[in-house]
C-alpha positions as CSV (number, residue, x, y, z in Angstrom):
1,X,-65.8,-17.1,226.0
2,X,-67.0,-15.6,222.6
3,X,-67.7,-17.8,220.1
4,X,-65.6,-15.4,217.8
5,X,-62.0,-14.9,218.1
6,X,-59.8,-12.7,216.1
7,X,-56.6,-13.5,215.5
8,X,-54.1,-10.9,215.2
9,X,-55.6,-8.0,214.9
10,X,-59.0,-6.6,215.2
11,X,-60.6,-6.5,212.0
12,X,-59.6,-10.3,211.3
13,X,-61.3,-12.9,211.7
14,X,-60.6,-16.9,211.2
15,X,-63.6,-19.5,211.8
16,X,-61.6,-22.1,209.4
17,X,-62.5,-25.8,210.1
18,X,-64.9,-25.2,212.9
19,X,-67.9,-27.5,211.2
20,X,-69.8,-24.6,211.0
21,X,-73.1,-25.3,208.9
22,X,-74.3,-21.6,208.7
23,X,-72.6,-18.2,209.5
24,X,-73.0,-17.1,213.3
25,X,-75.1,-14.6,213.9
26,X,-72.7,-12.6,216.1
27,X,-70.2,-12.5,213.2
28,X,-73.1,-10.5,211.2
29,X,-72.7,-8.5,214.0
30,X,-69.1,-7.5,213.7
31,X,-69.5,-5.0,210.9
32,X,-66.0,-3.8,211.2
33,X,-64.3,-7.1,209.8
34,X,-61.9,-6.1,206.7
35,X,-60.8,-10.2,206.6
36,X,-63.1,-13.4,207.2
37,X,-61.7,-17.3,207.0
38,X,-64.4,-19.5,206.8
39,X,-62.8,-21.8,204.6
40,X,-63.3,-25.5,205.5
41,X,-66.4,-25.5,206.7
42,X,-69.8,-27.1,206.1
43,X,-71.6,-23.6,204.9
44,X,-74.3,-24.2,202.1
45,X,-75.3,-20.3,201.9
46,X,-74.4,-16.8,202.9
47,X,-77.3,-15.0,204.7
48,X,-79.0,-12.2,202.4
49,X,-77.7,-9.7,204.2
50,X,-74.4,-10.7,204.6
51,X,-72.5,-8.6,202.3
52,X,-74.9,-5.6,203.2
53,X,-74.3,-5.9,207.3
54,X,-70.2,-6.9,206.5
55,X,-69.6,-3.5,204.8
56,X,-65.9,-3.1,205.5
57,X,-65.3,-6.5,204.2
58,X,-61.7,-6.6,202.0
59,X,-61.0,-10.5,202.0
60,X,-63.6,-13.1,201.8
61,X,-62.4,-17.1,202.2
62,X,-65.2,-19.4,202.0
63,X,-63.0,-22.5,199.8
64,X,-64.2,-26.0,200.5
65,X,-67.3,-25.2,201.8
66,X,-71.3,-26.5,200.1
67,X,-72.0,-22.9,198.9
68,X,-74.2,-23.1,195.7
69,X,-74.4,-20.0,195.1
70,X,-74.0,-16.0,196.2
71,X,-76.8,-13.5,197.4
72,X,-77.6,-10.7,194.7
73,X,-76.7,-7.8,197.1
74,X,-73.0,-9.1,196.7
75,X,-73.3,-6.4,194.0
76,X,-74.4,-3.2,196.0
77,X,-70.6,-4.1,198.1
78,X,-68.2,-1.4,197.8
79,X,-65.0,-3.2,199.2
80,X,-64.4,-6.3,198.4
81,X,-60.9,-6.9,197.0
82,X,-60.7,-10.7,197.3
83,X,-62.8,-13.4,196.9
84,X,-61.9,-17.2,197.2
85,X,-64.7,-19.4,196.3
86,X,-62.6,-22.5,195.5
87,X,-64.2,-26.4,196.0
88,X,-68.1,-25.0,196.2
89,X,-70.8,-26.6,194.3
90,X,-71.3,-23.4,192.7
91,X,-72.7,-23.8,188.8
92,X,-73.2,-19.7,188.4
93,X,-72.2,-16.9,189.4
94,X,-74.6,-14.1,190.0
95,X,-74.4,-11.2,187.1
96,X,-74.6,-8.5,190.4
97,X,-70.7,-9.7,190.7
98,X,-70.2,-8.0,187.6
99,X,-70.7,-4.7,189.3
100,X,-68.3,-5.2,192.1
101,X,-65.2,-3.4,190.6
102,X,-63.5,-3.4,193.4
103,X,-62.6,-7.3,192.7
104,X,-59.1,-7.8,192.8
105,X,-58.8,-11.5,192.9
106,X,-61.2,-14.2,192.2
107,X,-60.4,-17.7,193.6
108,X,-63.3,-20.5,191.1
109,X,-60.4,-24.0,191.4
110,X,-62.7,-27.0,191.7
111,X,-66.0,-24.8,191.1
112,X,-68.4,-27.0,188.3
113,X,-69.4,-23.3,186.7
114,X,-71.8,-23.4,183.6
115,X,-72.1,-19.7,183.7
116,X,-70.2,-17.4,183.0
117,X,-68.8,-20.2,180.5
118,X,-65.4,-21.4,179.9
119,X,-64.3,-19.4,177.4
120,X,-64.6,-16.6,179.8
121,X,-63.5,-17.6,183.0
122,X,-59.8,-18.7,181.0
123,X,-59.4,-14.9,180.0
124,X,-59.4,-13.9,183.4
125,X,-60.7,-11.6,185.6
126,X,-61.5,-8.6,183.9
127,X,-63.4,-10.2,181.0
128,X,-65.5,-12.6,183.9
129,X,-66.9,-9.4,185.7
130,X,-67.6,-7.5,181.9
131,X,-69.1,-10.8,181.3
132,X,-71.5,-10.5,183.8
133,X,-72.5,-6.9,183.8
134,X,-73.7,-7.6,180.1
135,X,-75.3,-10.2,180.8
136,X,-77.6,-8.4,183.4
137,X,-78.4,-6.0,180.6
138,X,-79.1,-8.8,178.3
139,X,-81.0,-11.3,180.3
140,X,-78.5,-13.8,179.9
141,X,-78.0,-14.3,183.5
142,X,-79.9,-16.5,185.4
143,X,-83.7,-16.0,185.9
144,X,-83.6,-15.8,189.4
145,X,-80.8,-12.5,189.7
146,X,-82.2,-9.6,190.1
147,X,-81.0,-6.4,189.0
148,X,-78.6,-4.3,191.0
149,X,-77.7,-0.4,190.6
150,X,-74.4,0.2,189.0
151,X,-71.3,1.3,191.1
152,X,-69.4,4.7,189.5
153,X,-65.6,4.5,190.6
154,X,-66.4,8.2,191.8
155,X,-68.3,6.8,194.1
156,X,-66.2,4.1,196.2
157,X,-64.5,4.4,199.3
158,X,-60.8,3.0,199.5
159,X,-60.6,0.9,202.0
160,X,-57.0,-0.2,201.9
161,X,-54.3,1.0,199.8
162,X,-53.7,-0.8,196.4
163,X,-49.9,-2.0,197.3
164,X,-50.9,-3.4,200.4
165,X,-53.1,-5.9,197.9
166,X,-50.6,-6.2,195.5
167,X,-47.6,-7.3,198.0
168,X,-50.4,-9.6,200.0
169,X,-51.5,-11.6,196.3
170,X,-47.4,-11.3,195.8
171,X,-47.1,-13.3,199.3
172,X,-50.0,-15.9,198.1
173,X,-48.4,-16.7,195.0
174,X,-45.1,-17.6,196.1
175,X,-46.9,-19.7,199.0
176,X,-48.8,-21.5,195.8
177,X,-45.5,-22.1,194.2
178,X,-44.4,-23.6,197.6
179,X,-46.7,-26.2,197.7
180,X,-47.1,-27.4,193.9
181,X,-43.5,-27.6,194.4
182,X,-43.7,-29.9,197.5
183,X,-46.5,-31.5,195.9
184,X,-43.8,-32.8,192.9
185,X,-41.2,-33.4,195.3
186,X,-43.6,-36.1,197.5
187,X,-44.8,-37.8,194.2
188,X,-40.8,-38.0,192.8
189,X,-39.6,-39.6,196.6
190,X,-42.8,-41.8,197.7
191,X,-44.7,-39.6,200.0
192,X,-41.5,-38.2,201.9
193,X,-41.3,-34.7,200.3
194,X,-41.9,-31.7,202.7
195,X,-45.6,-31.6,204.7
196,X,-47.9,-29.1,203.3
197,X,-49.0,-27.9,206.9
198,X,-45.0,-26.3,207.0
199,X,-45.2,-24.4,204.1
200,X,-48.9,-22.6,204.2
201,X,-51.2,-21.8,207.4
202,X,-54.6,-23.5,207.6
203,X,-56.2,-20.0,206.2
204,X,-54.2,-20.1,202.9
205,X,-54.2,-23.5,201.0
206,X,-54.0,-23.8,197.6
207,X,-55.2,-20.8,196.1
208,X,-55.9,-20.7,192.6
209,X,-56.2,-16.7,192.3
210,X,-58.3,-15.8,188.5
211,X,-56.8,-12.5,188.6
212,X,-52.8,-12.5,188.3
213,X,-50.6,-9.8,189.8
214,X,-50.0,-8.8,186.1
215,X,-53.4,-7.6,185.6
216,X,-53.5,-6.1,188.8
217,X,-50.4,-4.1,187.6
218,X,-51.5,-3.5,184.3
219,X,-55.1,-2.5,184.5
220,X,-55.1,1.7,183.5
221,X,-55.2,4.3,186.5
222,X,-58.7,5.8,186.9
């Protein structure tokens, strides 16, 4: 049997809590994926290619896993809606984000980020990735980043429709309010309140989405 199995449909694909200490080289093979779960794993870094060979990519999970950081060519990606990064070692994040305006939602709960600084990250999505597309300009960023070209919105490809995101972060947040909600009910009766493995699946636990729905539905038509 393949090591990868897709659940659900095709372009899906959930390796959550498999121990996994590196990507699989067959999944760097599976250019068509629009949705990857890694979260839970034991992964300390995405291969340099990974976000050239995983094109089509829409939804990235990698919480909980030992990543310190994210390859420069996460810039050049021209899909990317989602990315959830929470309870990684990660101090910065690469200015070539900056130029992935695509981003819809940015998951950074638990992450020990330096840079971009505080200040920043509370104001929310839109002002992290101007943060760090000045910052490329300015040699604030790190000294390791290198420089990426810039992505027009002429130039990208829409891969999914924009209400399809909105009603999917629409079904995350009411699955957040679920659990905090559970969470208060098990401290206010000694531990009896309702499990937390009834309310989410193993692929969507405790999200802590940067960008809210409103900014999603208030940022100006292009």
């Amino acid at each position: 049997m393949s090591e990868l199995h897709c659940e659900e449909e095709e372009d899906v694909l959930c390796l959550s809590r498999r121990a996994l200490r590196s990507i699989p080289a067959s999944v760097l093979h599976t250019t068509h994926l629009k949705s990857l779960y890694l979260e839970g794993n034991e992964i300390s870094s995405l291969p340099e290619r990974f976000f050239s060979r995983m094109s089509s990519l829409v939804w990235l999970d990698v919480r909980n896993n030992r990543l310190s950081g994210l390859p420069a060519a996460i810039g050049q990606h021209r899909c990317l809606k989602t990315l959830l990064l929470e309870g990684n070692p990660i101090s910065a994040l690469p200015p070539e984000l900056g130029h992935v305006i695509t981003l819809k939602a940015l998951s950074l709960r638990k992450c020990p980020l330096v840079f971009p600084p505080q200040d920043v990250l509370d104001r929310g999505l839109p002002s992290i990735l101007h943060y760090l597309r000045s910052s490329a300009l300015t040699d604030v960023s790190p000294p390791e980043s290198a420089a990426v070209e810039k992505l027009c919105l002429s130039e990208l490809e829409q891969c999914e429709e924009d209400e399809t995101e909105i009603l999917r972060f629409e079904e995350l947040r009411r699955r957040m309010i679920q659990v905090e909600r559970a969470e208060l009910g098990s401290a206010g009766d000694g531990g009896t309140g309702t499990p937390r493995a009834d309310l989410i699946s193993s692929c969507f636990i405790r999200l802590n989405i940067v960008s809210a729905l409103d900014d999603v539905q208030r940022s100006p038509a292009v």
